[in-house]
N, C-alpha and C positions, 0 to 999 in steps of 0.2 A: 457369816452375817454379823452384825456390829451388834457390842452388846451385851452378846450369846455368852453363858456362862459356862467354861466347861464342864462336858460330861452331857449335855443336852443336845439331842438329834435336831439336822437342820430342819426337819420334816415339824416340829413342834413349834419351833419357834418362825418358821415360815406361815405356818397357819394362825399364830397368835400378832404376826406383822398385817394379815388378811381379813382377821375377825375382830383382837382386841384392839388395835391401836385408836380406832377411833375413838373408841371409847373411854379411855382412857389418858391421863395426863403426860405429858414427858415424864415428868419425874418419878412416875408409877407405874413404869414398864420396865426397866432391869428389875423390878421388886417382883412384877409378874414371870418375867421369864425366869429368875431363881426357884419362886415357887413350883412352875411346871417341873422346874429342872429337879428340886427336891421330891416333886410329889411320883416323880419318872422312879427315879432311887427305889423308892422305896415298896414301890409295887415291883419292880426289878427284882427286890432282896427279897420279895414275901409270896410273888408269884412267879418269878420268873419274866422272860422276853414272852412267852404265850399269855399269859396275865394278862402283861403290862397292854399288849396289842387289842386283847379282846376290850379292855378298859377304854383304852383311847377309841377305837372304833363304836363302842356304846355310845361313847358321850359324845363323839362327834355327829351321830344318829341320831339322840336322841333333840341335841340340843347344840346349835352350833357355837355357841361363847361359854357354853358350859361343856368345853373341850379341857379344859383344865380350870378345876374350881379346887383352891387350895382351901386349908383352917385357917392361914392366916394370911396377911401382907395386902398389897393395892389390889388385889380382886374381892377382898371380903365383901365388899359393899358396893354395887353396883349402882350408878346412878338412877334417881327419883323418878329422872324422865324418860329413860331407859324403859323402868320396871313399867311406869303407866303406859306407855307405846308399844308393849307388849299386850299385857293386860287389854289395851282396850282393841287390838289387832284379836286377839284370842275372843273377847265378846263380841266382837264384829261378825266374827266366824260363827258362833253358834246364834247369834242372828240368823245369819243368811240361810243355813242350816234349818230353824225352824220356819221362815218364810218360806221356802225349798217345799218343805212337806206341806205346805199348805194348798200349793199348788203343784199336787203329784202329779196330772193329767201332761201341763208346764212341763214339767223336769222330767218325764221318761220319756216325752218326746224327742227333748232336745239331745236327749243321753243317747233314744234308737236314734237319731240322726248322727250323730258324733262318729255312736260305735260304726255304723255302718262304713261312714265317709273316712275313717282313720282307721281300722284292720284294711280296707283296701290298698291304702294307703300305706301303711307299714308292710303287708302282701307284697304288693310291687316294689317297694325300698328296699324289702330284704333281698327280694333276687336279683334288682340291679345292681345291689353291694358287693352282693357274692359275685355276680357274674361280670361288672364293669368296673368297679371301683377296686376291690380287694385286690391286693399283687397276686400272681401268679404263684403256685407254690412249687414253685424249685428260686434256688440261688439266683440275683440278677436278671430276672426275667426281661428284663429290655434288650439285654444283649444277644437274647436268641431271636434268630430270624428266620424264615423258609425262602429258600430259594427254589426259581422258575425260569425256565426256558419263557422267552415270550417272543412272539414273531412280528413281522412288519405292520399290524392290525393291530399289537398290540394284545392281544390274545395270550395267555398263558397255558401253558403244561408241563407236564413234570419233565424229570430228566432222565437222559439215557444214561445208563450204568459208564459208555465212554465220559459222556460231561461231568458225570461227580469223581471220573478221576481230575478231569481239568480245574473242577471247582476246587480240589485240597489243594491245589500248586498256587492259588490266588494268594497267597500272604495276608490275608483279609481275616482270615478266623483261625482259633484256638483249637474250634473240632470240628467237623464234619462228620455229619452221621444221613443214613438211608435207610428208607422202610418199606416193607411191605406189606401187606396184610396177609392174613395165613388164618384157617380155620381145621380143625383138628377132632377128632376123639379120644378122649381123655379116659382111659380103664382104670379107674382106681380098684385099689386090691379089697377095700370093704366095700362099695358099692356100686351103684349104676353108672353105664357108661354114660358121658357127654359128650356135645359139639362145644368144644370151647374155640373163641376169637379170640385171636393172635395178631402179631407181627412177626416177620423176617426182618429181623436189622442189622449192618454193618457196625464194622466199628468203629468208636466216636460216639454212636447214638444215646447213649448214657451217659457222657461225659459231655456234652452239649447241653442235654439239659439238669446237668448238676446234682442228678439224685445219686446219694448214696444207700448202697442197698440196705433193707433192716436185719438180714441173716446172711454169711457169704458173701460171694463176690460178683461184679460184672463180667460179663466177656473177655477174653484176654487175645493176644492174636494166635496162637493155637488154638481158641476154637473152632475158625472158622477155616482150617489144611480140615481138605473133607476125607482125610484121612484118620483125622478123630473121631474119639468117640461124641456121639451128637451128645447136646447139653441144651439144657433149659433152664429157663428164669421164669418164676409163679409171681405173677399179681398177691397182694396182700386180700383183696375179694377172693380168688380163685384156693388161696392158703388157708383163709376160714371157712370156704365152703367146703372143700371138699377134703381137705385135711385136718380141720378141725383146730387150726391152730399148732399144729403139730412140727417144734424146732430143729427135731431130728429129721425130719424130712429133705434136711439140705444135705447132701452127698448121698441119698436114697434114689434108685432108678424108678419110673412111671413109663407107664404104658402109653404111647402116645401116638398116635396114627399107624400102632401097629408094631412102632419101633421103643426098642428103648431109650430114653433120655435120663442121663443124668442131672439133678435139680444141684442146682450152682447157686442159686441166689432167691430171697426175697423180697420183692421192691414196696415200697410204701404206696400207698394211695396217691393218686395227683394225676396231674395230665401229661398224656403220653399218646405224641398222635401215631397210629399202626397204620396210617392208609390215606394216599391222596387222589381223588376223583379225576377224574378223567379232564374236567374242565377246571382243572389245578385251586383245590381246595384243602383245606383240614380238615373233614370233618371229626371232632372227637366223641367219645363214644362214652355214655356218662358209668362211669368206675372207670375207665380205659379198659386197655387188651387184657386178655386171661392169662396170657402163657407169650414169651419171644424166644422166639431159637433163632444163632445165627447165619447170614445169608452166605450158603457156601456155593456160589457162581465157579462154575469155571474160568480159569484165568483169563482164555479168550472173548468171553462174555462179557468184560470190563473194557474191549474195546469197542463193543455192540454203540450204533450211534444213528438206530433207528428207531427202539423198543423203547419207548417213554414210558415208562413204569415204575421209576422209584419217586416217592416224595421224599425232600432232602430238607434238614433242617442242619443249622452250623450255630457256632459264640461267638461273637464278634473278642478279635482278640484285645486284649486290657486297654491298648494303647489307640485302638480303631475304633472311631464316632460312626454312627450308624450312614453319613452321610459321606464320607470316606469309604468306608464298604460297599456302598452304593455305588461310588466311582469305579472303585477297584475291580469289582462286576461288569460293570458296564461296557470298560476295559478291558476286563480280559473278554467279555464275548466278541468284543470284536476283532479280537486277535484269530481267536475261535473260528471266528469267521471266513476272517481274511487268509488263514490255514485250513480251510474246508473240512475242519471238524465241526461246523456246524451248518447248516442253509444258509444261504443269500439271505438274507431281512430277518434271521432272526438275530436272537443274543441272550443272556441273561440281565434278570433283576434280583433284589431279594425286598421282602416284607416281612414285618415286625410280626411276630409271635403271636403277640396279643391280639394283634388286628384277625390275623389268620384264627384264634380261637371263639372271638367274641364279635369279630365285624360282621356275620352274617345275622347277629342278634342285635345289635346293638342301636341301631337307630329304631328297631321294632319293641326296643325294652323302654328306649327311650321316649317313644311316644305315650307308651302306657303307661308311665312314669307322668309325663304330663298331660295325661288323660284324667286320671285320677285323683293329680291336684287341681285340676278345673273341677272335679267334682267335690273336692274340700272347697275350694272357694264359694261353692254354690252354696252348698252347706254350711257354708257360715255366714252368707248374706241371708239366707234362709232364718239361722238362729238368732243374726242381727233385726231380723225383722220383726222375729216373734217377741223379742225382750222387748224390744221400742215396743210395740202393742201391748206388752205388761205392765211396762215403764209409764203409757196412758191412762192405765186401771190402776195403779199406786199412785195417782196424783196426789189422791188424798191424804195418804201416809206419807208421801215426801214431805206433804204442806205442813204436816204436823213435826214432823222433826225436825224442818227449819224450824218453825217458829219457837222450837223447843230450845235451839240452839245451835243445831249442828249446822258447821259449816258444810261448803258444796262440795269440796276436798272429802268429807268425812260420806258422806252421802255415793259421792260417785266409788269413792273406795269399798264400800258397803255393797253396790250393784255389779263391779270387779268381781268380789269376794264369789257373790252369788256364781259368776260366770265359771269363775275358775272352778268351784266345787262341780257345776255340771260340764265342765270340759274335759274336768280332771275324771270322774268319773266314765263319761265317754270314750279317753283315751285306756284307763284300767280295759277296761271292757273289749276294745278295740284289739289290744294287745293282747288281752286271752283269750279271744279269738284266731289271732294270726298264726300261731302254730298249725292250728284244724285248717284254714282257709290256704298255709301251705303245703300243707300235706296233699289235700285236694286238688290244689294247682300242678303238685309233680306229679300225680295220678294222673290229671285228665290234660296231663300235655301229650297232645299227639306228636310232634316230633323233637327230638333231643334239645335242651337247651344248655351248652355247654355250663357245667360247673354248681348248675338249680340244686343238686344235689347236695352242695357245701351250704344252702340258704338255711339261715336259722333266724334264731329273734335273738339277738345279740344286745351286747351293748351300745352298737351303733345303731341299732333298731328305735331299741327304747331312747334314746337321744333327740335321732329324729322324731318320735312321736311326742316326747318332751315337749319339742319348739314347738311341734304343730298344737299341743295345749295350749301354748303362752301366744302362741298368732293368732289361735280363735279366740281365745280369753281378752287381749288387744283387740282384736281385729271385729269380733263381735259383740264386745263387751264395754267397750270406750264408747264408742259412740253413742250409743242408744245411752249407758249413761252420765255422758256432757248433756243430751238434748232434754235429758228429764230434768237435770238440774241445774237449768240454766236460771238466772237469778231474776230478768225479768219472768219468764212463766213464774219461778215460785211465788212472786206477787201477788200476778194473777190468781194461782193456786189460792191462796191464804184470803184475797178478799172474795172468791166466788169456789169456794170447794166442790160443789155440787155440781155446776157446772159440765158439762159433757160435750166437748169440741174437740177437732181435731186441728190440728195448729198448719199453716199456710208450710214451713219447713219441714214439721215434720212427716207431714204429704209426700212433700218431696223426697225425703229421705227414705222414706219406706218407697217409692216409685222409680225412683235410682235403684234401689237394692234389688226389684224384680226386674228392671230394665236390664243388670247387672250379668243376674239368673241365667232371663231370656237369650241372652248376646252367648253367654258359656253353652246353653243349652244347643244352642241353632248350632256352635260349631261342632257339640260334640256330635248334635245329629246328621248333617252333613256327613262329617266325617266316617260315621256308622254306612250312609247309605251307602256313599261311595266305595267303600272296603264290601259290604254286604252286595252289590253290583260288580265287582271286581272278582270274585269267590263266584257267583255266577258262571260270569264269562270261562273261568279257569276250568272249572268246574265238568264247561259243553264241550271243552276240545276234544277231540276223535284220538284217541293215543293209537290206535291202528290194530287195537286185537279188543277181542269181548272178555271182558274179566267178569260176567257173571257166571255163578257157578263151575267156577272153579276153583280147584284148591292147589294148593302150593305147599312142595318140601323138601327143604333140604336133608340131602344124604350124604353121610359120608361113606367110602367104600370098608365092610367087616374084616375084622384079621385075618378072616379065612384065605383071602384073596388081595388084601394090600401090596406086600410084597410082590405079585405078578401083573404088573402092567395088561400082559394078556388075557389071565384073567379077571383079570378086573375090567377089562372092556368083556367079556363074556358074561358076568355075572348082571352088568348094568343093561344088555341085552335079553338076560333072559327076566330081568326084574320088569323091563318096562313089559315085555308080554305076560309076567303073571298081573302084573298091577292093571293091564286091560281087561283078563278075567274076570275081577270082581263082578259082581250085579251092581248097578247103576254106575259104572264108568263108563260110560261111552265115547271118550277117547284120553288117552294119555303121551305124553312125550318127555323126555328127558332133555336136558340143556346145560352148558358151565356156571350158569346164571337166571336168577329166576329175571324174567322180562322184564321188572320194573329196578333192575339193582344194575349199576356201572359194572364195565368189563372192562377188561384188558384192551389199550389202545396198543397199536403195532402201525410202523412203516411197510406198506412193500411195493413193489412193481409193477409197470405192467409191459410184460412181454413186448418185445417191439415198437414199442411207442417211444418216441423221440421224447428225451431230459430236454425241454427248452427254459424250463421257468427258474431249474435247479431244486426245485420245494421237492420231500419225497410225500408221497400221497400218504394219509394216516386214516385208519379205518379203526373201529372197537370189534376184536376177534371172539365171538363165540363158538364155543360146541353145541350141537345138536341132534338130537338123535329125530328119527321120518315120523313120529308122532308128534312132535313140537309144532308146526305150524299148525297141525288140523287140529290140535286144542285148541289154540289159542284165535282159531279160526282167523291164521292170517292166508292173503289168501298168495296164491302162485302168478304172479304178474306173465312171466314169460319161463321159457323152461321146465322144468320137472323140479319135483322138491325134492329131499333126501329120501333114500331108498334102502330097502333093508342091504341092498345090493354094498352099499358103499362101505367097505372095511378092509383094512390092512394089507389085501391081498388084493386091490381092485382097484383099477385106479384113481389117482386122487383129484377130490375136485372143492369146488367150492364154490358158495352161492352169495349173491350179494341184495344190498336191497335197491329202493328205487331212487336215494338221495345217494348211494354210492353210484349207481350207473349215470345217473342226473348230472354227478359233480365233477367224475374223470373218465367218463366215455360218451358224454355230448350226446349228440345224434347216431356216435355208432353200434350196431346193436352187441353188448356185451358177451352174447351168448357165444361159447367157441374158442372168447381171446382167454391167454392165460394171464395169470400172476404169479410174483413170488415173495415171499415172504424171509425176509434174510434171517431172521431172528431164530427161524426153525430150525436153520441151520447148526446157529452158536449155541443153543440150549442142549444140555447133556440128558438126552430122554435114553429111558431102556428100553424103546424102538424105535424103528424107523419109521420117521415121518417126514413126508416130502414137503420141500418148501415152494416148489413150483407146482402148482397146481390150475386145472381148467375150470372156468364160469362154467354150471349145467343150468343155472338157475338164479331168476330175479325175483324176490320177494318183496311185498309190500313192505311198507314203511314202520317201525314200531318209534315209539317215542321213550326211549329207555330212561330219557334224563326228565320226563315227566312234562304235563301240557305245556309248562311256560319255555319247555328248551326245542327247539325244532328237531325233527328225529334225524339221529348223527349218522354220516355213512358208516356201515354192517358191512363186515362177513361172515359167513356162516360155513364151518366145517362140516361135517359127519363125525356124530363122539363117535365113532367105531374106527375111524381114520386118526383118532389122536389119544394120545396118555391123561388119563382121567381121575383122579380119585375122589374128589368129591362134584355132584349134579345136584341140580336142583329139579322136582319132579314137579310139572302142572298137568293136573288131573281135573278132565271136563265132568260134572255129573251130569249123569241124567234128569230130567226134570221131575220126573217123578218118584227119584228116590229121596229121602231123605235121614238115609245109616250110611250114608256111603266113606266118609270121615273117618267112624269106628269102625268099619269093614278094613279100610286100609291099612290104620294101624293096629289090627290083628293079625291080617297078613303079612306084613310088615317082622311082628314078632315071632312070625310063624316062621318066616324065610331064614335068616340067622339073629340067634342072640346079641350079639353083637354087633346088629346095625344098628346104629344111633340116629335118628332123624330127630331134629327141630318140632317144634309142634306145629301140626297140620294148621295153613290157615285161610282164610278166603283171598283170594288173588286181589279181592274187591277193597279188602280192609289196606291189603300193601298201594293202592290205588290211591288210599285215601292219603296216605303217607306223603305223597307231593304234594301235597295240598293242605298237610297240617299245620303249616305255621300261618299260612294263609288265614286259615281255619281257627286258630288259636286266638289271632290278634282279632279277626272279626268278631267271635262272640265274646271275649273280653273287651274289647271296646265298643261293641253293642249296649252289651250287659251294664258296663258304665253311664255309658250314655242315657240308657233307659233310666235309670237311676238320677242320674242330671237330668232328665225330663220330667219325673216323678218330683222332684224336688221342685224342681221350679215352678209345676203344677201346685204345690202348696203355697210356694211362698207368695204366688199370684192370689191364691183363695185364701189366703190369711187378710192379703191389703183388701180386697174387695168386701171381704166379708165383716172387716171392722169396720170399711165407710159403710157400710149397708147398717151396723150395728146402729155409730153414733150418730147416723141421719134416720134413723125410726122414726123420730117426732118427727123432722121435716115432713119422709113420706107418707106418716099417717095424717098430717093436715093437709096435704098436698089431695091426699084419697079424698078428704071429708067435704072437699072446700068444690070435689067434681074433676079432680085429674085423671084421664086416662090411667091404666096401668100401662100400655104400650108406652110413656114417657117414662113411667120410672123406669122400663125395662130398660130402653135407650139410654139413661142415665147410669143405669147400673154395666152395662156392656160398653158403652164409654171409657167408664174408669176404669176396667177391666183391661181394654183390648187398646188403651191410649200407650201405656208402659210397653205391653207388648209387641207393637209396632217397629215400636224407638230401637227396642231391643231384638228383633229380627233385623230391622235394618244396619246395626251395629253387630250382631254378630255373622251376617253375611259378610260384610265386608270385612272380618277377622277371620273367616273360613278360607276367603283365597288364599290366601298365602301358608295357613298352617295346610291346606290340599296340594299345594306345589308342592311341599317339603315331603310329602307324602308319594309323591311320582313313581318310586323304586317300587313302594308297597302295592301296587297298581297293577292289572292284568289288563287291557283292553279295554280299560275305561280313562278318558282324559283328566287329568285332575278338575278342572271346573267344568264336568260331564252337567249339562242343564235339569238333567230331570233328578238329578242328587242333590244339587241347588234348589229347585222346586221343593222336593220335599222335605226341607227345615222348615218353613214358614209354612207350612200345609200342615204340618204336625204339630209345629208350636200353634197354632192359629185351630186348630180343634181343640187342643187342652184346653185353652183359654175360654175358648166359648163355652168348655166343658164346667171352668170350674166358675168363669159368670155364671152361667145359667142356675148351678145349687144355689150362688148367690140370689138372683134375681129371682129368685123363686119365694123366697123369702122375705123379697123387699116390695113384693105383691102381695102379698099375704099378712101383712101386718094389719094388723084389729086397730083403725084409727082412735077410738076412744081410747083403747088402752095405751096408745100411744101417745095422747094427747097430756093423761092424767102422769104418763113419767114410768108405766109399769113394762118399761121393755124389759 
């Protein structure tokens, strides 16, 4: 920097180009920067670099040009007009400060209004920051993508273990990696067993997305010859729960589904997707997985190009734009293709990371985002309104300090001052609130919201609610005072002080500002009804089983019997018959998956039926044990359900539902023909299980992927005919019990030590689970809304209520002289219901289009659905009349003498 003397940091003399140059002359700034540069020295010699730091950071706190104040040289003396521009800024302040207290009832409103509309406000900022704005935390997160299989629809799924070998020969990426999800029990040596969530992942998968581990190492490709010894990697959650932190625990063996795993590595916190949905999604899971061990497929399994079951994520390599990648994909699937590794119409695509982690939230984050600033905005035409109605009752004292002297400049800076003290206030307030109001929001989210957990009040927090001070402090504090000091009214003021009228503009301005309200109001209510009617409809769909009273659990199989496939199908047979035993069970059944949770999709055949389309047919494979349906009272379309008969030694069959017979057997009756399942063939089980098996049985329809997905075609095994270690139990109670819960998991503990089950829970609560985000954005954007109605309900009864004030005289002569009251009423519901009209009709027509944008967030109801439309202007239009009416109540009621004489 020019100037600069050596020995002086750019950092001081950058801030004295930023603070003192104005103020100062040319020829008394190298004198200034010497000085700083001396006065650096010398706290340097006598405190040290920690000193000198706390020093500079004081003074720059304390006082911004009193960042360096030498003994001597061109700072000693500040100039005259300086010092007075301070000085009378500083009395302006404790001005305002004691006007403020004078009118306490004034200023805690404005401050509960503030707080209110600015913690919601920073609430929702902090977790759209964390969860859409803040990078991803691993290295480069742009350059990770997920790739999908997608078909001539256009429709996405994951990929077969064949196509993520065709995906690494693309030249397109640096890594390739695959997952799977995997759930476990965890034996540690000091304490209680657990079900930890997992993944299975190849290798790549950690070098894709960049983390390196904080203990140890990743994967290497001997782990995954399943001729090693098996190896695990601990979550850094999974490392403080249950090892306490414990360093030595890396090259330590743990007990884990029975087997032993040696612990190779500890990963840091971050996102790490373990598992892709059926209908080709990330969901992440907030900490991520607990535990990864790697996928050891047998060799043949890597040419499998049926079983759609891994989610694949890849880095785009150094030299490849995501748009190039895109080509390179696109490309090889149709290579893919055109080599019948893959179907007739399909091929691959890939998508950005970040889309895949935050796109299922992000236009839902983002509404409520600008849900909230419609309710700041309300809130500050609200606070604009109330100041201009104080700004009319200070007429007097404005009149007198014109005439005292003060310019209009010095006056409106004076009514600023005021704003900012109660904005700044409001914001303090807002802000120590948002911590509590986030905590609250990660508690009462019903379903995941990727990364809510990283939401803090940071310094990009406090920033934004900075601005949102200084735009209410503008935005409601300018206005109101230009109109008070404007230089014809102080005329007026000064020759009629007494005086009590309400000025033709500023009518106006206060009638804008609720016209303003009303237009925010109507669209946030709209917007409520329609979501709030949407949540409805979702709400009534038939998901095809009764989930009241019943309870739900996941099991994993005890050490006793891990190791034995055989017995472990023995032991989950003789569990479901003690688990009927209990008192109030009245039915129980076992399954791979509890009803409402995604399964395994699988390709397979069907016996004799001609290949004409080339597509192979794709179903989601459950296991199920002959009490599963009669829980969950689905019922038996055609055939027999599963039988205790069906096991290992009998032959194999399998049942479908009514959208799998619907979709690949038409009009012919299913019952008799067979299929085959290729995949059972390539999977390395410790029995045998047949992959051709015969339909006994058609079962209703369940809706697994929840109301809004139509139910996917099912097939349904006999768990007794397949290799199982962990079920999920649904347990019907009886109506008349109510211990049935604690019954289970005593029996439970009674059976082996060693079984770990989840905590028992109502089938009804996982119910609600598809419907939580639903659920989430409607009472939060209710809850706002109501709020922006409430608000706007004031700012209405504030205008009405001050023309009811400054016309007392008129109504009390208008009484004396023999007026009806039904005219003043009519006059008073006039002014009232004139703004409000303007302002329904103005925010109806800003509802359509922010309702279109709204379409995806939508169940069954059209975006400009009529009777959601209806009811903005049915709700704005009772407030109104609601808060005329306290008005006009009063404006019948005035004592015309007293009115007459001036004692309103």
């Amino acid at each position: 920097m020019k100037n600069t003397p050596p020995g002086i940091p750019d950092v001081y003399a950058a801030f004295l180009h930023l603070t003192l140059w104005p103020w100062l002359r040319r020829a008394d700034r190298v004198d200034a920067l010497r000085d700083v540069a001396e006065l650096r020295d010398v706290y340097l010699a006598t405190s040290g670099r920690r000193g000198l730091a706390v020093y500079t950071w004081r003074q720059l706190l304390h006082f911004p040009f009193q960042l360096a104040r030498p003994r001597r040289g061109a700072l000693r003396n500040f100039p005259a007009r300086e010092k007075a521009i301070m000085d009378s800024l500083v009395a302006d302040i404790r001005i305002a400060a004691r006007t403020l207290r004078r009118s306490p009832l004034l200023a805690l409103t404005v401050v509960a209004i503030l707080a209110v509309a600015i913690s919601a406000n920073s609430t929702i900022f902090s977790v759209v920051h964390a969860v859409l704005i803040r990078p991803l935390p691993f290295p480069e997160p742009d350059r990770v993508v997920a790739l999908w299989n997608i078909d001539g629809a256009g429709a996405r799924s994951r990929l077969t273990p064949g196509t993520l070998v065709d995906a690494r020969e693309l030249g397109a990426f640096e890594h390739v990696g695959a997952f799977l999800s995997a759930s476990s029990m965890l034996t540690p040596t000091d304490g209680e067993p657990e079900i930890v969530q997992g993944a299975r992942v190849t290798l790549g998968y950690f070098e894709t997305l960049g983390r390196a581990p904080l203990l140890g190492r990743v994967f290497e490709p001997r782990h995954y010859d399943r001729g090693e010894k098996p190896v695990v990697i601990l979550s850094h959650d999974l490392w403080l729960r249950s090892f306490h932190g414990d360093r030595d625990v890396v090259g330590r063996d743990l007990l884990l589904g029975g087997t032993e795993y040696e612990v190779v590595a500890i990963m840091p916190r971050g996102v790490y997707p373990s598992t892709a949905t059926i209908e080709a999604t990330l969901p992440l899971r907030a900490g991520g997985p607990d535990f990864w061990v790697p996928i050891r497929f047998q060799e043949e399994f890597y040419g499998n190009r049926s079983a759609r079951i891994l989610g694949v994520i890849a880095r785009l390599a150094s030299s490849t734009s995501v748009s190039h990648a895109q080509a390179a994909v696109a490309a090889g699937g149709a290579a893919l293709v055109a080599d019948g590794r893959l179907p007739q119409g399909d091929g691959l695509t890939l998508t950005s990371f970040r889309d895949e982690a935050v796109g299922a939230v992000e236009r839902a984050l983002t509404f409520l985002l600008l849900t909230v600033a419609a309710v700041l905005l309300i809130a500050a035409s609200n606070i604009a309104a109330l100041l201009l109605t104080r700004a009319e009752s200070r007429q007097g004292e404005l009149a007198v300090r014109a005439a005292l002297g003060a310019g209009r400049w010095r006056l409106v800076r004076l009514q600023l001052i005021e704003t900012l003290l109660l904005a700044a206030a409001g914001g303090v307030a807002g802000i120590a609130a948002t911590p509590s109001l986030l905590d609250l929001l990660r508690a009462s989210v019903p379903t995941r919201i990727p990364l809510i957990e990283t939401a803090t009040t940071d310094g990009a927090v406090v920033a934004f609610t900075s601005f949102a001070v200084l735009g209410i402090t503008l935005t409601s504090g300018l206005v109101p005072a230009l109109f008070a000091t404007r230089r014809g009214l102080l005329r007026a003021l000064c020759s009629s002080a007494n005086t009590r009228t309400v000025g033709t503009g500023r009518r106006r301005l206060q009638s804008g500002l609720v016209i303003g309200q009303t237009a925010l109001a109507a669209v946030l209510v709209v917007a409520s009804s329609l979501l709030v009617r949407s949540f409805l409809e979702l709400g009534a769909v038939d998901l095809g089983f009764d989930e009241t009273r019943v309870l739900t659990i996941s099991l994993v199989a005890p050490d006793t019997v891990s190791d034995d496939p055989v017995a472990t199908l023995a032991f989950w047979g003789s569990l479901e018959r003690t688990l009927a035993e209990i008192p109030g069970v009245a039915a129980v059944g076992l399954g791979s998956d509890r009803p409402v949770e995604r399964s395994w999709i699988d390709g397979f055949l069907i016996e004799g039926a001609p290949d004409d389309s080339g597509q192979t047919p794709m179903a989601s494979l459950r296991q199920v044990s002959p009490g599963y349906f009669e829980a969950l009272k689905v019922p038996i379309v055609a055939g027999r359900g599963v039988s205790e008969t069906d096991r290992t030694d009998t032959a194999p069959v399998a049942f479908i539902n009514e959208a799998a017979a619907r979709e690949f057997f038409g009009g012919v009756d299913p019952i008799g023909q067979r299929i085959t399942i290729p995949s059972l063939d390539r999977i390395d089980f410790d029995i045998d299980i047949a992959s051709s098996r015969e339909i006994v049985g058609v079962v209703g329809d369940i809706r697994h992927l929840g109301p809004s997905a139509a139910a996917d075609p099912s097939i349904y095994l006999p768990l007794q005919q397949f290799q199982i270690y962990s079920t999920a139990a649904v347990i019907r109670e009886d109506p008349t019990r109510t211990d049935t819960a604690a019954a289970v998991r005593e029996r439970l503990r009674d059976i082996d030590r060693t079984l770990t089950a989840r905590s028992i829970e109502p089938l009804s609560l996982l119910v609600g689970n598809f419907t939580a985000r639903e659920r989430f954005a409607t009472v939060l954007i209710s809850a706002f809304g109501t709020i922006g109605l409430l608000l706007s309900a004031m700012g209405l009864y504030a205008l009405v209520a001050r023309v009811v004030t400054f016309r007392t005289r008129e109504y009390g002569l208008r009484l004396a002289i023999g007026a009806p009251p039904t005219a003043l009423l009519r006059d008073v519901f006039s002014t009232a219901l004139r703004p409000v009209l303007v302002g329904v009709v103005v925010g109806m027509a800003a509802a359509a289009p922010v309702t279109m944008a709204m379409r995806s967030q939508l169940f069954g109801i059209e975006p400009l659905d009529p009777l959601s439309f209806a009811t903005g202007p049915i709700v704005l239009l009772l407030v109104a009349l609601l808060a005329a009416s306290l008005c006009a109540r009063r404006a019948v009621s005035v004592d015309p003498v007293q009115a007459l004489r001036g004692d309103d």
